[in-house]
Short mmCIF file of the C-alpha atoms (twelve columns), coordinates in Angstrom:
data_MODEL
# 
_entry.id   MODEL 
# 
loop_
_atom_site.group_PDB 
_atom_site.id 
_atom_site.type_symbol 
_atom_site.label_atom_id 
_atom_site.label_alt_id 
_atom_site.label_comp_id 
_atom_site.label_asym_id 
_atom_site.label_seq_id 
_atom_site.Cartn_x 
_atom_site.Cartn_y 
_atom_site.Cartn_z 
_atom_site.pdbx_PDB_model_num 
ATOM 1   C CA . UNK A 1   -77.190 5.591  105.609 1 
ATOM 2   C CA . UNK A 2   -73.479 3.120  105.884 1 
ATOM 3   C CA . UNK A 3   -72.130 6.428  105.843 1 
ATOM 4   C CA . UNK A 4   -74.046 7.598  108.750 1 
ATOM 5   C CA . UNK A 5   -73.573 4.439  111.270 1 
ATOM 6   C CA . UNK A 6   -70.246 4.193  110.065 1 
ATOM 7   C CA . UNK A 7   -69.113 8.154  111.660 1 
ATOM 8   C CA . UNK A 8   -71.141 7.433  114.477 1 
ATOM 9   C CA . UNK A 9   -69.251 4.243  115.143 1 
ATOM 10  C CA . UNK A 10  -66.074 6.499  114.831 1 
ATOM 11  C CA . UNK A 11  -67.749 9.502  117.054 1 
ATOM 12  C CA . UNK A 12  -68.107 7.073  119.619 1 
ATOM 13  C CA . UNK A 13  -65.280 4.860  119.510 1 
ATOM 14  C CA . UNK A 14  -63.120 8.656  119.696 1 
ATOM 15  C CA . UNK A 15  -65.137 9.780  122.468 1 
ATOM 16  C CA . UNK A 16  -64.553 7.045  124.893 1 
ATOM 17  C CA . UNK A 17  -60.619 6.889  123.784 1 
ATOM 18  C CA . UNK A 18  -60.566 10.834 124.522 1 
ATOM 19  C CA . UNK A 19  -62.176 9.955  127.700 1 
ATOM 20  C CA . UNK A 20  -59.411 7.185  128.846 1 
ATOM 21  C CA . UNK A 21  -56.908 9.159  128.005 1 
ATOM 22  C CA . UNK A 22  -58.116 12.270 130.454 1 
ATOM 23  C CA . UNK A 23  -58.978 9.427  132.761 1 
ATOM 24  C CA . UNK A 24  -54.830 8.354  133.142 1 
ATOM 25  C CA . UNK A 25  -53.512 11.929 133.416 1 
ATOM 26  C CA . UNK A 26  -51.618 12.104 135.921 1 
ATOM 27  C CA . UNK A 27  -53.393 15.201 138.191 1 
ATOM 28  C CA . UNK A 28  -51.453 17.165 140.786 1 
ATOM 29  C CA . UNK A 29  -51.804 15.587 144.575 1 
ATOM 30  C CA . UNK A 30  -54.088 18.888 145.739 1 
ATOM 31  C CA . UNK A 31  -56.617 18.115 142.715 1 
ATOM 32  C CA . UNK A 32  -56.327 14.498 141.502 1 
ATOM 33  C CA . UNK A 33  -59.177 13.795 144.123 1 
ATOM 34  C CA . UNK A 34  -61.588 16.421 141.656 1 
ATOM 35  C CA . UNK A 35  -61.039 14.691 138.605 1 
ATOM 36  C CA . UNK A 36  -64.382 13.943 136.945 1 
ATOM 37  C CA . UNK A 37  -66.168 10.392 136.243 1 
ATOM 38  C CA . UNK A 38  -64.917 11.075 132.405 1 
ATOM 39  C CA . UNK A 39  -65.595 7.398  131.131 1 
ATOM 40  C CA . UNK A 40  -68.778 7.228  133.020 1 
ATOM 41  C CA . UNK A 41  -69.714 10.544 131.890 1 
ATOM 42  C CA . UNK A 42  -69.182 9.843  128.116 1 
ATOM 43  C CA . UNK A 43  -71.225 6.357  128.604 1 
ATOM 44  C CA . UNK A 44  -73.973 8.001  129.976 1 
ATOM 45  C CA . UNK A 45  -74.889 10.870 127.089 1 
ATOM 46  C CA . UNK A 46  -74.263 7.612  124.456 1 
ATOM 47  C CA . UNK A 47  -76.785 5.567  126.460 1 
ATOM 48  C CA . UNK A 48  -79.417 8.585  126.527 1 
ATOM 49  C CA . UNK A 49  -78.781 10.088 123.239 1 
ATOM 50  C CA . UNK A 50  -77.887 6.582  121.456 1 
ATOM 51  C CA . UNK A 51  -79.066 4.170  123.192 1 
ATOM 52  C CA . UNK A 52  -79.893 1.737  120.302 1 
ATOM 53  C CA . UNK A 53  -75.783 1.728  119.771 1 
ATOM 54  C CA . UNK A 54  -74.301 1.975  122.710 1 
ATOM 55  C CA . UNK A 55  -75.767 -0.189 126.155 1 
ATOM 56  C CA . UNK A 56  -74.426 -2.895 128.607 1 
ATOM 57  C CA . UNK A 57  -71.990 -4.620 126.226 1 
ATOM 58  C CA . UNK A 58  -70.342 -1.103 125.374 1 
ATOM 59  C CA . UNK A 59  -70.161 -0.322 129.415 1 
ATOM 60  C CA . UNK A 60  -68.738 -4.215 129.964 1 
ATOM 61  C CA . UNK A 61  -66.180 -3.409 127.772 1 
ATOM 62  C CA . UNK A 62  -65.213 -0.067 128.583 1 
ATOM 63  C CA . UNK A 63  -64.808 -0.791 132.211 1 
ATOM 64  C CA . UNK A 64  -62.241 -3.181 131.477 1 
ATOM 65  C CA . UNK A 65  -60.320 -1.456 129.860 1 
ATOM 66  C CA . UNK A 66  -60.812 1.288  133.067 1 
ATOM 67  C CA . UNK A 67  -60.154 -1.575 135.049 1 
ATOM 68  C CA . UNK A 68  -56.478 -2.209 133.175 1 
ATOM 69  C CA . UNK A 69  -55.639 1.084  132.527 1 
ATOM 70  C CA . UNK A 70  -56.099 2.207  135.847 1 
ATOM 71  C CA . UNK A 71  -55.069 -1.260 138.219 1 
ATOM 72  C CA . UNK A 72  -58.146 -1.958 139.464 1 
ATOM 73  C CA . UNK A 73  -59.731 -5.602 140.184 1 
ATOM 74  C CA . UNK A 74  -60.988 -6.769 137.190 1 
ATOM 75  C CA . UNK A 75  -64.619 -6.498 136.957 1 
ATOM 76  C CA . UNK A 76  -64.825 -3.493 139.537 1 
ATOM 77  C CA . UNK A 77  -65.639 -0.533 137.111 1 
ATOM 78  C CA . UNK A 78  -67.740 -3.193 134.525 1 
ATOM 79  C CA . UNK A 79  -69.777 -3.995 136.849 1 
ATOM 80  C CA . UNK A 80  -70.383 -0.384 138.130 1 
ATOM 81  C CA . UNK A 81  -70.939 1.046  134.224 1 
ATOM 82  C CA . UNK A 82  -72.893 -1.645 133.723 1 
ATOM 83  C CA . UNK A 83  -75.484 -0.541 136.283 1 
ATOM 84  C CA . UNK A 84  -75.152 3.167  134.931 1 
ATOM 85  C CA . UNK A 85  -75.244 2.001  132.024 1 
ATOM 86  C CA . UNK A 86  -79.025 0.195  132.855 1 
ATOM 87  C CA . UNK A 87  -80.518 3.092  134.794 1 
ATOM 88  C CA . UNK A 88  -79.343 5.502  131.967 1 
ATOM 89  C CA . UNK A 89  -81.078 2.874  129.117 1 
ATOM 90  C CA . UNK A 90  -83.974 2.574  131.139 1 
ATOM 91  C CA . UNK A 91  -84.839 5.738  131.708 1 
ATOM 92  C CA . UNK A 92  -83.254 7.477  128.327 1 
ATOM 93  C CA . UNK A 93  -86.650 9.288  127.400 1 
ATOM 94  C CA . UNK A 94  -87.053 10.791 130.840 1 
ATOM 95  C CA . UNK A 95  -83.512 12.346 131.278 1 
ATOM 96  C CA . UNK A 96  -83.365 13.370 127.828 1 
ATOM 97  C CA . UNK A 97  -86.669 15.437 128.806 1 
ATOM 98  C CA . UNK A 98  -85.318 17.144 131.577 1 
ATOM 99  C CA . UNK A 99  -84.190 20.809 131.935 1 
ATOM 100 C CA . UNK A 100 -80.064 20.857 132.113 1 
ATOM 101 C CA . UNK A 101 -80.070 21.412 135.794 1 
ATOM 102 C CA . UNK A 102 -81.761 18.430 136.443 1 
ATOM 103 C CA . UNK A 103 -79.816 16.402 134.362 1 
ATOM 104 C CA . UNK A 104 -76.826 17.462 136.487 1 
ATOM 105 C CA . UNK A 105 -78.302 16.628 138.887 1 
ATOM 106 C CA . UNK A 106 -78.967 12.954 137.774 1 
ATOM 107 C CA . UNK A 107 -75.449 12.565 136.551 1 
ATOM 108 C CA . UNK A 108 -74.400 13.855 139.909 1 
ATOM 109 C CA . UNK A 109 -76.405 10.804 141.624 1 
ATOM 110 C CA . UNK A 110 -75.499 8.189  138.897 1 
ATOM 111 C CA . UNK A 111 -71.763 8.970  139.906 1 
ATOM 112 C CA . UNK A 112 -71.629 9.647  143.261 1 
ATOM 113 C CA . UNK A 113 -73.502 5.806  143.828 1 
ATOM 114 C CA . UNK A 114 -70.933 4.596  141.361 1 
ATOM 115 C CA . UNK A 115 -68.362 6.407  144.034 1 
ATOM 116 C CA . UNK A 116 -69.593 4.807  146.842 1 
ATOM 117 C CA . UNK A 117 -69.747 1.153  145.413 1 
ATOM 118 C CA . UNK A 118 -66.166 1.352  144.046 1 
ATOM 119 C CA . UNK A 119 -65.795 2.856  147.872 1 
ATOM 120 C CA . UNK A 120 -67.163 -0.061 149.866 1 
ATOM 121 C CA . UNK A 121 -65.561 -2.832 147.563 1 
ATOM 122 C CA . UNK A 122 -62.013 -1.265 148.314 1 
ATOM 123 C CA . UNK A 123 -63.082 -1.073 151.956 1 
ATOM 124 C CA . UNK A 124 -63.903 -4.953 152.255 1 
ATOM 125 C CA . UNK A 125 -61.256 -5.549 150.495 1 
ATOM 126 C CA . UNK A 126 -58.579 -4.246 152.823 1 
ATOM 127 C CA . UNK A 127 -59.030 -4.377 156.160 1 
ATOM 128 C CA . UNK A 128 -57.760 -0.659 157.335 1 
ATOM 129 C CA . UNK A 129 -59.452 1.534  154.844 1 
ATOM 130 C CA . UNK A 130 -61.748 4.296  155.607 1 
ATOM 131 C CA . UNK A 131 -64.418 5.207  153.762 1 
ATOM 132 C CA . UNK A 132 -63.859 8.757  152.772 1 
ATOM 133 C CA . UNK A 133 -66.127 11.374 151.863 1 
ATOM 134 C CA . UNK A 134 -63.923 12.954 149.211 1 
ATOM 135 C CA . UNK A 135 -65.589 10.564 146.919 1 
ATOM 136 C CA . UNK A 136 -67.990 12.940 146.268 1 
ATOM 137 C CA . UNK A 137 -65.775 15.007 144.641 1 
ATOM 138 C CA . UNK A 138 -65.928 13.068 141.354 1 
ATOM 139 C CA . UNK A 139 -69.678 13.492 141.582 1 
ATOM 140 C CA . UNK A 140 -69.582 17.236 141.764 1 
ATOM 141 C CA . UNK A 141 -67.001 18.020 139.502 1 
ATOM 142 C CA . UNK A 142 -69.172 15.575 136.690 1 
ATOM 143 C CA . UNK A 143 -72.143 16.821 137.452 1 
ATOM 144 C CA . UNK A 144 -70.839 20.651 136.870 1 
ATOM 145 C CA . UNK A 145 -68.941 19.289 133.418 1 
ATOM 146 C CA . UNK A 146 -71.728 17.485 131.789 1 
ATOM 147 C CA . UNK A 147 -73.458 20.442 130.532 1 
ATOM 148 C CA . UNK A 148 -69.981 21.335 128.347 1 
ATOM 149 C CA . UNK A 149 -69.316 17.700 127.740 1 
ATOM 150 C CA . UNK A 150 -73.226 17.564 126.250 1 
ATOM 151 C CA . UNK A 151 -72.691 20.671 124.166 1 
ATOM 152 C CA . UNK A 152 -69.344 18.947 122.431 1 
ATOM 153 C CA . UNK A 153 -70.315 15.514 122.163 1 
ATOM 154 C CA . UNK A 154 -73.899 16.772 120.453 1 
ATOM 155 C CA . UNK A 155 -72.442 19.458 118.235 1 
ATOM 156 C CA . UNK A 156 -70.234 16.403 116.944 1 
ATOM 157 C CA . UNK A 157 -73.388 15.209 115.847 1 
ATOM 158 C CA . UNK A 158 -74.606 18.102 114.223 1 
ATOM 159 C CA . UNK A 159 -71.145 18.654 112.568 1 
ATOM 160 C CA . UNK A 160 -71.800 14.939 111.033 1 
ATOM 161 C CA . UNK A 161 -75.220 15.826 109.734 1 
ATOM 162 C CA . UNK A 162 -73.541 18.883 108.046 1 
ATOM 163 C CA . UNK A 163 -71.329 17.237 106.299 1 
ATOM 164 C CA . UNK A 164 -73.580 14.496 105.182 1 
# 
């Protein structure tokens, strides 16, 4: 059983470093706008589908490291994954229950509120910026990745039980 919480723990830990790193490439100008809500993506299938491991603390901690790795305020993306983070804990049973469409469909919400948060704190924050509505672009691009992101991150789990 070590064995078992001990891959997990590296699973994990590997998933949210893989999901970092595709957070900081640098995208070209015409599609940097699309890139998906990777670290909030990654938090949310750990939070449904291990939610006894991974929860608040986890989402504290990997928004600051978002928060350094991509100059933001510090605090800005915790406090967002936090609340995904919550809804995604509180609700774990329900979403795992639901069809993959709807699922999307849920992720697509989850980030596209994170979106406009992280939207309206920049806006007070500086006096001449517009809201825009390409911040839904993260949504929709997550939302139409999670089912692929699902099948990898669970058939990492299956591979484990394989082995073990």
């Amino acid at each position: 059983m070590a064995v078992n919480k001990y891959y997990n723990s590296w699973i994990i830990i590997l998933s949210f470093i893989a999901s970092f790193i595709l957070t900081i490439i640098p995208l070209p100008i015409s599609v940097a706008s699309f890139n998906p809500a990777w670290i909030a993506m990654v938090l949310i299938y750990w939070c449904l589908y291990m939610p006894e491991r991974v929860g608040i603390n986890i989402a504290w901690i990997t928004g600051i490291i978002h928060d350094v790795l991509t100059n933001a305020l510090l605090g800005q993306h915790s406090l967002f994954l936090c609340l995904i983070a919550y809804f995604a804990l509180k609700w774990h049973k329900q979403i795992r229950s639901f069809s993959d469409w709807q699922q999307a469909l849920i992720i697509f919400s989850l980030i596209l509120i994170n979106q406009l948060l992280l939207e309206i704190i920049i806006y007070f924050l500086e006096t001449n910026h517009p809201i825009k509505l390409s911040i839904i672009y993260p949504a929709i691009t997550s939302m139409l990745l999670w089912k692929w992101l699902f099948i990898y991150l669970h058939d990492l789990q299956h591979h484990r039980q394989k082995i073990l």
